[in-house]
LUMZANU-975542 format. One record per residue: residue in one letter; x, y, z of N, C-alpha, C in turn. Coordinates in nm, 3 decimals, padded with zeros to 5 digits, m for minus. Atoms other than C-alpha are relative to their C-alpha. Layout:
  type     n.c1     n.c2     n.c3    ca.c1    ca.c2    ca.c3     c.c1     c.c2     c.c3
     A        X        Y        Z        X        Y        Z        X        Y        Z
...
This chain:
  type     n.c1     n.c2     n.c3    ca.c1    ca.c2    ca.c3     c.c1     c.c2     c.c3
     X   00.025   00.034   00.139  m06.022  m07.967  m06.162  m00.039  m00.148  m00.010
     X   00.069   00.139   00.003  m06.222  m08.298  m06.262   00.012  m00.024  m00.180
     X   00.034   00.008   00.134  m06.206  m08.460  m06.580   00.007  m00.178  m00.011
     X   00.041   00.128  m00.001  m06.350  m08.834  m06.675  m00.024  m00.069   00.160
     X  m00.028   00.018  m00.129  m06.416  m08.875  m06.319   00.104  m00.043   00.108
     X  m00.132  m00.008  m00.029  m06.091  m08.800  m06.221   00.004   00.141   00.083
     X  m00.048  m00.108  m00.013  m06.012  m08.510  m05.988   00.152   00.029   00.001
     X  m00.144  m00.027  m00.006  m05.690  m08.342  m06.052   00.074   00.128   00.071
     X  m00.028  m00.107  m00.112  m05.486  m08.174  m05.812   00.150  m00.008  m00.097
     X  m00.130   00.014   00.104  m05.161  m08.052  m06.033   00.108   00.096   00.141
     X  m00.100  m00.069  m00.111  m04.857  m07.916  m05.777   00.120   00.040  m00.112
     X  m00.089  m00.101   00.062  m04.578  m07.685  m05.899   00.117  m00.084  m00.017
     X  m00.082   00.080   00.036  m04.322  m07.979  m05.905  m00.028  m00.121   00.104
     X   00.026   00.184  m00.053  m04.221  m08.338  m05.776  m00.007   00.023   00.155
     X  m00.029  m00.004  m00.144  m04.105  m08.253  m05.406  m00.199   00.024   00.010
     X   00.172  m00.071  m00.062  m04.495  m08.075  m05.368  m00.089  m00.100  m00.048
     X   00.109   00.084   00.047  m04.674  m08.329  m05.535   00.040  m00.158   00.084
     X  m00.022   00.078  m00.067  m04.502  m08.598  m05.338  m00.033   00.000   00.171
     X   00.024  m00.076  m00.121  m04.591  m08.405  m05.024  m00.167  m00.031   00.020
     X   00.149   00.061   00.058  m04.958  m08.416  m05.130  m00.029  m00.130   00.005
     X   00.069   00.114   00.021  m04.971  m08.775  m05.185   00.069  m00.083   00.185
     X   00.004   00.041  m00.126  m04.790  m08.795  m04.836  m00.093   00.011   00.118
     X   00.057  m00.060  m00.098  m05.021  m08.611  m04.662  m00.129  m00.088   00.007
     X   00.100   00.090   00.021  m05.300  m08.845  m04.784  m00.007  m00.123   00.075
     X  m00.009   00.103  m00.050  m05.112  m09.143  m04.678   00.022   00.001   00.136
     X   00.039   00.013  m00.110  m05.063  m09.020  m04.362  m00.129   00.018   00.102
     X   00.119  m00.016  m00.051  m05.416  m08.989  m04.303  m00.073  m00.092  m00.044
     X   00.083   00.079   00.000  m05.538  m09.282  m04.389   00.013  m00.125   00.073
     X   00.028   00.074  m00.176  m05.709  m09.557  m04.154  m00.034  m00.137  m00.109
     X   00.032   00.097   00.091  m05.757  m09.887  m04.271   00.037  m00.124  m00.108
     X  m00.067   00.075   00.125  m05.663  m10.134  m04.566   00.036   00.091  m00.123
     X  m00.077  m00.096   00.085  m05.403  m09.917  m04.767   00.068  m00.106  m00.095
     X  m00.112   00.024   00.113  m05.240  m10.030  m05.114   00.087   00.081  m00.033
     X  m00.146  m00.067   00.039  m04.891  m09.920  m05.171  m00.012  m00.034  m00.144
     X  m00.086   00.043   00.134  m04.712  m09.923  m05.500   00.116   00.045  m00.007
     X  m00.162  m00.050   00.029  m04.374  m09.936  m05.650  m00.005   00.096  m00.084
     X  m00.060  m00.113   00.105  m04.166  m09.786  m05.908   00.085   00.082   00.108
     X  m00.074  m00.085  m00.048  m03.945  m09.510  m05.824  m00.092   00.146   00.065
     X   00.062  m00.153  m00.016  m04.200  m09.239  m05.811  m00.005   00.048   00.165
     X   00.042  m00.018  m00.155  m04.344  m09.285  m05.474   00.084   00.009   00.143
     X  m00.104   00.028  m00.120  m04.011  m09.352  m05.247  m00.035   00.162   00.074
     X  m00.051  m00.090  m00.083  m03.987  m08.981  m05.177  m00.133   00.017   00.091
     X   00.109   00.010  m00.033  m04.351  m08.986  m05.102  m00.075  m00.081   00.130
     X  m00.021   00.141  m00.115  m04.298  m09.308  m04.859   00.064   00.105   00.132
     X  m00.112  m00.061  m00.099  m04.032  m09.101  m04.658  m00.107   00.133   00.079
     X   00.085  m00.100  m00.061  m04.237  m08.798  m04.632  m00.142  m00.058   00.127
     X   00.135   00.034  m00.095  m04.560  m08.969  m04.450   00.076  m00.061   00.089
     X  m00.054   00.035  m00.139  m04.298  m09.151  m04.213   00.032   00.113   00.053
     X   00.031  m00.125  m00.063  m04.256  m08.834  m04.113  m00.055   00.117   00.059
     X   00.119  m00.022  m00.047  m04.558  m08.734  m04.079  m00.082  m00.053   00.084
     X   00.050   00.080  m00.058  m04.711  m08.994  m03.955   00.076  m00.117   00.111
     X  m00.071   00.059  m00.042  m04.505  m09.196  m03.687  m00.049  m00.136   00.080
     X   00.074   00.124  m00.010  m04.782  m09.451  m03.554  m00.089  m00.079  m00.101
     X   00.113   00.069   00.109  m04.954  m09.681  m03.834  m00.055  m00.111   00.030
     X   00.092   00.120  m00.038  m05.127  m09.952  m03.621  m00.137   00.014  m00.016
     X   00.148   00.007   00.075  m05.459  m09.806  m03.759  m00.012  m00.038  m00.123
     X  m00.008   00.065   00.111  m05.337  m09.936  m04.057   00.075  m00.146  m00.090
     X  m00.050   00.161   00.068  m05.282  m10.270  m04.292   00.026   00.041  m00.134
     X  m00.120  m00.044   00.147  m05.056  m10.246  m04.593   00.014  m00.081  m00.097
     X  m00.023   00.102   00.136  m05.109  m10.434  m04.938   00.063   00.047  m00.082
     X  m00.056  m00.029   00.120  m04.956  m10.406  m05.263  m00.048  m00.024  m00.076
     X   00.048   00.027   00.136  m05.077  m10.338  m05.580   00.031  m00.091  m00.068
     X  m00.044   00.086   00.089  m04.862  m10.541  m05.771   00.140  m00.043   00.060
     X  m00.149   00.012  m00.042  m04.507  m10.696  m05.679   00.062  m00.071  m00.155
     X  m00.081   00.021   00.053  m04.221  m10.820  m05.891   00.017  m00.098   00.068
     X  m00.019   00.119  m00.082  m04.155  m11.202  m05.852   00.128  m00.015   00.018
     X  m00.172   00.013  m00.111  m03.819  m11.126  m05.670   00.013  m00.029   00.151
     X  m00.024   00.047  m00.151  m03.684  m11.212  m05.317  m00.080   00.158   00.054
     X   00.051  m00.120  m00.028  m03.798  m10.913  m05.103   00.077   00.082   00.064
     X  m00.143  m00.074  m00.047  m03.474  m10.744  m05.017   00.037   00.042  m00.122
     X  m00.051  m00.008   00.196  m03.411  m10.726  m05.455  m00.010   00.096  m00.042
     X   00.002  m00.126   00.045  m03.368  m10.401  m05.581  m00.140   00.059  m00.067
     X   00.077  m00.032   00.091  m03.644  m10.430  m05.776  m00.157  m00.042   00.098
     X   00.136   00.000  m00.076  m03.938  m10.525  m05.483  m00.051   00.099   00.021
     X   00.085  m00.118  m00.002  m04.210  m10.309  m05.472   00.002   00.021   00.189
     X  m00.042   00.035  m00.199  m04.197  m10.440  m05.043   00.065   00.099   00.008
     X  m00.163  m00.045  m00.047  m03.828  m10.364  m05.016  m00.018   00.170  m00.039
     X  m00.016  m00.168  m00.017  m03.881  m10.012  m05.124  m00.072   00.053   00.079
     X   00.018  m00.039  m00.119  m04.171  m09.942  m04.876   00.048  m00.029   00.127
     X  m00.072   00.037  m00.153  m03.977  m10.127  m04.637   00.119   00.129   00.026
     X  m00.156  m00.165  m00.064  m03.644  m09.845  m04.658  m00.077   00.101   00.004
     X   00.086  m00.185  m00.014  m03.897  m09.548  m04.728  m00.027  m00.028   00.095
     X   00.102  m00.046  m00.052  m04.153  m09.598  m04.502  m00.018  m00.077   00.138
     X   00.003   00.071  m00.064  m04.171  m09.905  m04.294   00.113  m00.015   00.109
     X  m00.063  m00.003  m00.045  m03.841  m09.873  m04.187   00.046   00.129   00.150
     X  m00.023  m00.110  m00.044  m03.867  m09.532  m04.028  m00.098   00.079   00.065
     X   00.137  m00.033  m00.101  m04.177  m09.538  m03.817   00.036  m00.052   00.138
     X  m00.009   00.056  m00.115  m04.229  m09.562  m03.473  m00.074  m00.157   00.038
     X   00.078   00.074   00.032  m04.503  m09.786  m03.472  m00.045  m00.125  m00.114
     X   00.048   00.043   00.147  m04.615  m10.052  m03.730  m00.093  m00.048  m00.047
     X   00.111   00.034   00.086  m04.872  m10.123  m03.940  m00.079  m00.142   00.058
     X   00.088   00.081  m00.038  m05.154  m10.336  m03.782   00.053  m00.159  m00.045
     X  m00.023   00.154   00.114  m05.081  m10.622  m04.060   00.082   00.060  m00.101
     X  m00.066  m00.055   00.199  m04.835  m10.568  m04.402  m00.041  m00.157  m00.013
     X   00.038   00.164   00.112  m04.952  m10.850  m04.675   00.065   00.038  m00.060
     X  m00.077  m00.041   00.116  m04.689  m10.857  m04.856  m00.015  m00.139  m00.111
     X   00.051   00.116   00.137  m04.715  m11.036  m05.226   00.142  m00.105   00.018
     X  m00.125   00.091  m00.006  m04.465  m11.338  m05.203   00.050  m00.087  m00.147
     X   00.004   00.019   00.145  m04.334  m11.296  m05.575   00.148  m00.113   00.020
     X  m00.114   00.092  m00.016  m04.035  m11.514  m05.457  m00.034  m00.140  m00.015
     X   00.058   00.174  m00.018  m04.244  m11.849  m05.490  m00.025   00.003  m00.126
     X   00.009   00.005   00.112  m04.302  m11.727  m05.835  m00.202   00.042  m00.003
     X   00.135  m00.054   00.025  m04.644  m11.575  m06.018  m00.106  m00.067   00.050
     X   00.118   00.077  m00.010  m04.860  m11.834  m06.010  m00.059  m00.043   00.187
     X   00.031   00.008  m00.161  m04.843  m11.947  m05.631  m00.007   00.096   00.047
     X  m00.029  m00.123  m00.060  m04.764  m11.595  m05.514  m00.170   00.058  m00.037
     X   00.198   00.025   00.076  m05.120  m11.533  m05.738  m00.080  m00.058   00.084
     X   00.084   00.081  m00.077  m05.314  m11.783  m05.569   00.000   00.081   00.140
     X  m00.004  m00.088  m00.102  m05.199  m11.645  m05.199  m00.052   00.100   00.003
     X   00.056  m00.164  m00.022  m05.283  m11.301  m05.257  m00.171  m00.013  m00.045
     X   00.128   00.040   00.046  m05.602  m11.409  m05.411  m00.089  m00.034   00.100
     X   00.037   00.071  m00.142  m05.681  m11.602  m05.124  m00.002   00.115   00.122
     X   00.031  m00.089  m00.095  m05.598  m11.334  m04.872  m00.052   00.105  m00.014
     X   00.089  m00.101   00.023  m05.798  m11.042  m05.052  m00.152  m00.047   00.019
     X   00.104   00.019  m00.018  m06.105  m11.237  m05.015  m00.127   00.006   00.118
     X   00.114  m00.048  m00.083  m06.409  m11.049  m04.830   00.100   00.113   00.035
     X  m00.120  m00.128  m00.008  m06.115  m10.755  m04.794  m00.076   00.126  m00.071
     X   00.058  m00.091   00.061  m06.263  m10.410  m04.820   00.128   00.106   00.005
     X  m00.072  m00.055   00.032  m05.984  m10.154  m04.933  m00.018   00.149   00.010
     X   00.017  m00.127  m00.025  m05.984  m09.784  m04.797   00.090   00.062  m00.098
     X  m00.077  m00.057   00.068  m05.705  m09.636  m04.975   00.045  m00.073  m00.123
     X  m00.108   00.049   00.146  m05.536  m09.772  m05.362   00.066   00.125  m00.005
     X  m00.080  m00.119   00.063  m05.222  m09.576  m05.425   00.045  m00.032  m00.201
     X  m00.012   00.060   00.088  m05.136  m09.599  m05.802   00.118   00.079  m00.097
     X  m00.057  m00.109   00.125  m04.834  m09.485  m06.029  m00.084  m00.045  m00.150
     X   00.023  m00.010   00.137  m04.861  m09.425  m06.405   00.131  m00.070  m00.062
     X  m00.127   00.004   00.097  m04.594  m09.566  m06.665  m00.018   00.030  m00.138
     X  m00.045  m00.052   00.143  m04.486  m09.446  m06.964  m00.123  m00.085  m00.125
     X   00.112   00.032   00.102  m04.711  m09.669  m07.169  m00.136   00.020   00.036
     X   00.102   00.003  m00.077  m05.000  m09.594  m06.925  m00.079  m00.112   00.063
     X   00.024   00.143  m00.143  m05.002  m09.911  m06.714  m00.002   00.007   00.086
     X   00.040  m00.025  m00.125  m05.112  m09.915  m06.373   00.030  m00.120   00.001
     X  m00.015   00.100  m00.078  m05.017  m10.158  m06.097   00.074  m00.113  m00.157
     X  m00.074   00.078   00.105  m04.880  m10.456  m06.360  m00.093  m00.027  m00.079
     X   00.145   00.028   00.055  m05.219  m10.444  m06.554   00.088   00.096  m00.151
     X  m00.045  m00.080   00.126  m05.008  m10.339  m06.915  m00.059   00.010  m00.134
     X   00.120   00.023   00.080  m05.175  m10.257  m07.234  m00.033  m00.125  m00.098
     X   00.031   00.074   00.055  m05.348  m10.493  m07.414  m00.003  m00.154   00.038
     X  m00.034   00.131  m00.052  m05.304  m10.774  m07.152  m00.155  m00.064   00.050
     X   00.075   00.092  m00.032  m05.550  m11.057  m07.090   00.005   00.063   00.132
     X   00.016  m00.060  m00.137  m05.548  m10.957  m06.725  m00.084   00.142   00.009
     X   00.053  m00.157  m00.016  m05.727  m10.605  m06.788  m00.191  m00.047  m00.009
     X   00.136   00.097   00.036  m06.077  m10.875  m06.891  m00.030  m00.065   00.144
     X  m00.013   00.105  m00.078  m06.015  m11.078  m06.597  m00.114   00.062   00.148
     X   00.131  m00.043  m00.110  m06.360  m10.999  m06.332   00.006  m00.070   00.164
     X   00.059   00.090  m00.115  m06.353  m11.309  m06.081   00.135   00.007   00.111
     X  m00.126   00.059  m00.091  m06.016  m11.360  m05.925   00.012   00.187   00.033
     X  m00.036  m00.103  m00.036  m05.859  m11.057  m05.703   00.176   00.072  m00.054
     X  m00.172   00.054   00.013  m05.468  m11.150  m05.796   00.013  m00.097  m00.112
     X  m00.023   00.122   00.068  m05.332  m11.308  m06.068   00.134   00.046  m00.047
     X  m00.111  m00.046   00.033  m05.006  m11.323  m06.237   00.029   00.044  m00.127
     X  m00.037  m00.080   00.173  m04.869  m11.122  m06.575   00.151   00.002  m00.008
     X  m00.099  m00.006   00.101  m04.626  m11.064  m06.792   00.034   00.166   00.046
     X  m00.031  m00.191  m00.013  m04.445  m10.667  m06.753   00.079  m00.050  m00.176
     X  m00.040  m00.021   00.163  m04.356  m10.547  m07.131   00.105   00.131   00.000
     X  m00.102  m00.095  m00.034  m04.156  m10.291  m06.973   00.120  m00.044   00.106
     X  m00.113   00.016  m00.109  m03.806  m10.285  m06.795  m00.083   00.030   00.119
     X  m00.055   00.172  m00.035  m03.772  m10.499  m06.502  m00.079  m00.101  m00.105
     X   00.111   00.126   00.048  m03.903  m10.781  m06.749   00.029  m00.098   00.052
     X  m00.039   00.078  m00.100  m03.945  m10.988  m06.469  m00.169  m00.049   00.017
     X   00.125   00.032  m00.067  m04.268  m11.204  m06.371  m00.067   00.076   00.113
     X   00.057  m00.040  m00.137  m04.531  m11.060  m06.177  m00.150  m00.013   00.054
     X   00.168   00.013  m00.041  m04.845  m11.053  m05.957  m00.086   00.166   00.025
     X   00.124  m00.155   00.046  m05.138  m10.786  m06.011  m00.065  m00.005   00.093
     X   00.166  m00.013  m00.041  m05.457  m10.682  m05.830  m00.072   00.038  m00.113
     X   00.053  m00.019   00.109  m05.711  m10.703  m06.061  m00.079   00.134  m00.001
     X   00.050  m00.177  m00.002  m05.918  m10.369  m06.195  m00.165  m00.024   00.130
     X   00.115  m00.015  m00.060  m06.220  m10.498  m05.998   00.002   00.011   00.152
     X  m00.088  m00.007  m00.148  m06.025  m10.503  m05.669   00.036   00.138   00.031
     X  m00.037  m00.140  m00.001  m05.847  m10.183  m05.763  m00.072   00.134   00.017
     X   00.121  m00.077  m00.005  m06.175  m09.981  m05.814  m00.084  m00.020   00.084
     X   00.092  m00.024  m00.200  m06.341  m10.093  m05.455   00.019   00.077   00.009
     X  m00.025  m00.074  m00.070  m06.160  m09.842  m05.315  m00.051   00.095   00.030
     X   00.099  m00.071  m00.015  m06.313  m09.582  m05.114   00.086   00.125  m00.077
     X  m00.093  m00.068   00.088  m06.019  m09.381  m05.266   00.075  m00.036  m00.083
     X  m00.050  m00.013   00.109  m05.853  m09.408  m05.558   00.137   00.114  m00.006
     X  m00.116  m00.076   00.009  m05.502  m09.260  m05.521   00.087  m00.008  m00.125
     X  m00.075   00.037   00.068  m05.255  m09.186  m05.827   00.084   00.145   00.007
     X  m00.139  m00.106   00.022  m04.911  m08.988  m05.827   00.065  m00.031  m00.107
     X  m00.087  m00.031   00.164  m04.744  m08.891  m06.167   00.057   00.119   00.000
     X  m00.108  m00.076   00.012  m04.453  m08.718  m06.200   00.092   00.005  m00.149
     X  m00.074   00.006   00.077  m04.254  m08.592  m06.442  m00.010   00.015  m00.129
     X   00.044  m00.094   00.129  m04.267  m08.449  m06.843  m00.019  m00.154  m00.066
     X   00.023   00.129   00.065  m04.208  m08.836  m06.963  m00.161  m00.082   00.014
     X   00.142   00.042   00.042  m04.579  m08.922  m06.865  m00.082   00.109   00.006
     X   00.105  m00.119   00.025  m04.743  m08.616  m06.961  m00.069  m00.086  m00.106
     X   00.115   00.076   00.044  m04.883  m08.816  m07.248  m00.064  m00.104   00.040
     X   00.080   00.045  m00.075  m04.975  m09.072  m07.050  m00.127  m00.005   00.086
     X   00.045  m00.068  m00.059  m05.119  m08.878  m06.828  m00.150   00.041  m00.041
     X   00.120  m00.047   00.101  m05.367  m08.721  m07.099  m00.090  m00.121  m00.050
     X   00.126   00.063   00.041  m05.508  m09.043  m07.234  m00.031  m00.040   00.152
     X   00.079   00.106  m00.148  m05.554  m09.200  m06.819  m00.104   00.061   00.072
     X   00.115  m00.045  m00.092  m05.735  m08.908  m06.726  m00.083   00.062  m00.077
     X   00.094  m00.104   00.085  m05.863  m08.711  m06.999  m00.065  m00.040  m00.150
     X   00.040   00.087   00.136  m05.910  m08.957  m07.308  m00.094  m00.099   00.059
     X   00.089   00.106  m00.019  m06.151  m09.234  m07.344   00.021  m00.172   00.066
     X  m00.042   00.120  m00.053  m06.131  m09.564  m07.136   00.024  m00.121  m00.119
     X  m00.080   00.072   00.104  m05.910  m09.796  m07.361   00.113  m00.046   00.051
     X  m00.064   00.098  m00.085  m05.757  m10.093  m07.243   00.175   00.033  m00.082
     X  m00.131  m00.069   00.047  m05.429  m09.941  m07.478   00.051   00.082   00.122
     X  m00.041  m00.105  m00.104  m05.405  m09.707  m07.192  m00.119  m00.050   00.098
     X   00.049   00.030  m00.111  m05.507  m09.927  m06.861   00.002   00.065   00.115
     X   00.053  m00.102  m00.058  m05.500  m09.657  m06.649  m00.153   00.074   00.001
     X   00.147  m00.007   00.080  m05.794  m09.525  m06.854  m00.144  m00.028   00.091
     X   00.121   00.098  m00.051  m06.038  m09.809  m06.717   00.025   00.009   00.139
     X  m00.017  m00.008  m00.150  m05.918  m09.775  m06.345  m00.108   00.112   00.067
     X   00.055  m00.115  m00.082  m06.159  m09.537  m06.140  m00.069  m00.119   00.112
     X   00.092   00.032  m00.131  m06.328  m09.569  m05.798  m00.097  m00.048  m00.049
     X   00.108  m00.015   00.055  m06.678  m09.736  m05.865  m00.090   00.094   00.129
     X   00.069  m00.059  m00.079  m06.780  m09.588  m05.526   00.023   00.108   00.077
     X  m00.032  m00.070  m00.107  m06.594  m09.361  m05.398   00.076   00.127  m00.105
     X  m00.049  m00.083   00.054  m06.326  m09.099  m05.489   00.114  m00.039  m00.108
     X  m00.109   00.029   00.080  m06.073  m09.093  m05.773   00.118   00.139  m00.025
     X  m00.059  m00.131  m00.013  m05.779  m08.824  m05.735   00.141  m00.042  m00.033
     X  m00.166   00.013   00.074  m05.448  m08.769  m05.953   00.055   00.100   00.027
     X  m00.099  m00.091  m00.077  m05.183  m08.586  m05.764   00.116   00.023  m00.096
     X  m00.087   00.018   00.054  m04.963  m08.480  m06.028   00.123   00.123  m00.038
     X  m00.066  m00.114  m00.033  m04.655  m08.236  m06.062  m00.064   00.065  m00.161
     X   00.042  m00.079   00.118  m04.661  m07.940  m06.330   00.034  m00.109  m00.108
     X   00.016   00.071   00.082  m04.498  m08.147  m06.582  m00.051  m00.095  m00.044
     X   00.111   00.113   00.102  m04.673  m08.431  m06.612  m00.149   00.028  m00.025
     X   00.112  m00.025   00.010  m04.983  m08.293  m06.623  m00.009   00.106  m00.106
     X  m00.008  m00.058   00.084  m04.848  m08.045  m06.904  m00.089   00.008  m00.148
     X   00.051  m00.037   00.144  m05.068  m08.159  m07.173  m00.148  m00.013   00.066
     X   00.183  m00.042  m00.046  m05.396  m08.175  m06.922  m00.082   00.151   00.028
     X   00.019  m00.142  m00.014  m05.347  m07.810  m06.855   00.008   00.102  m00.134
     X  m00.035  m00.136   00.084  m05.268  m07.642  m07.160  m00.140   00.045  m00.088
């Protein structure tokens, strides 16, 4: 199923749709973006399991939280216990965002090390207001063309400083990954993939410009794309 150039692959619940977005990540070669949130952990676990060598691959982050990187709340620290932790092998390079120096420097860095960086895989959750990576609605950062990284504001719990990849970074990708789970972003869900691009719903504006764009999502959240 395709809709706004979006294909959608809908799975019968979370375990299967997390399975799906493992199976992806263990098959991909290259410069991979992770993301946080809660969604993806089980999703992390599954591809270490699948996958047990990742020196064909280098590991960025969409967005981090300007915390230490052990902090409950690092986007790192959670692929580090899922995923990183429980491989044989490791990842060519991890860039991890260094939100511990705070937005602005942590910004600059990542900025600096995305530059001439071509990006095989973006993974991406959804949130409840339909914000991707820390790009939330109505934020100055969703305008922003030149820089790769910069730092924002979150309007949602953790309200904690943080650093982004911008949408023009995000949309290199030769893929375009997003996992959504769950009945709480079913409307979400509906305007990011099936409504009109509207920086209210920054999801919306996110797609591949060259490549693929694919939303892995369980039955419920995808409840109001199906009916």
């Amino acid at each position: 199923m395709s809709q706004t150039g979006v294909e959608l692959l809908v799975e019968p619940d979370a375990e299967s749709a997390a399975r799906a977005c493992a199976t992806m990540l263990a098959a991909a070669e290259g410069n991979v973006v992770l993301t946080g949130g809660s969604t993806p952990e089980r999703a992390y676990e599954l591809a270490a399991e699948l996958r047990r060598d990742w020196s064909d691959t280098a590991l960025w982050w969409g967005d981090e939280r300007c915390v230490p990187p052990e902090h409950e709340w690092s986007n790192f620290g959670l692929a580090k216990r899922a995923l990183l932790d429980s491989i044989e092998v490791p990842p060519a390079a991890v860039h991890r965002i260094e939100g511990e120096l705070g937005a602005e420097e942590a910004a600059r860095r990542y900025d600096e090390a995305l530059l001439g960086v071509s990006l095989d895989v973006v993974l991406l959750g959804l949130g409840p207001d339909g914000h991707a990576a820390s790009l939330f609605p109505g934020a100055q950062g969703l305008e922003e063309r030149e820089r790769r990284a910069i730092a924002a504001e979150a309007t949602l719990e953790p309200i904690v400083d943080r650093v982004t990849m911008t949408i023009p970074v995000l949309e290199s990708a030769a893929l375009l990954l997003w996992l959504v789970e769950g009945r709480g972003k079913a409307d979400a869900a509906a305007r990011a993939f099936a409504g009109a691009p509207d920086p209210a719903t920054p999801a919306s504006l996110i797609r591949s410009k060259n490549g693929r764009t694919l939303a892995i999502l369980d039955r419920e959240a995808a409840s109001l794309l199906t009916n």
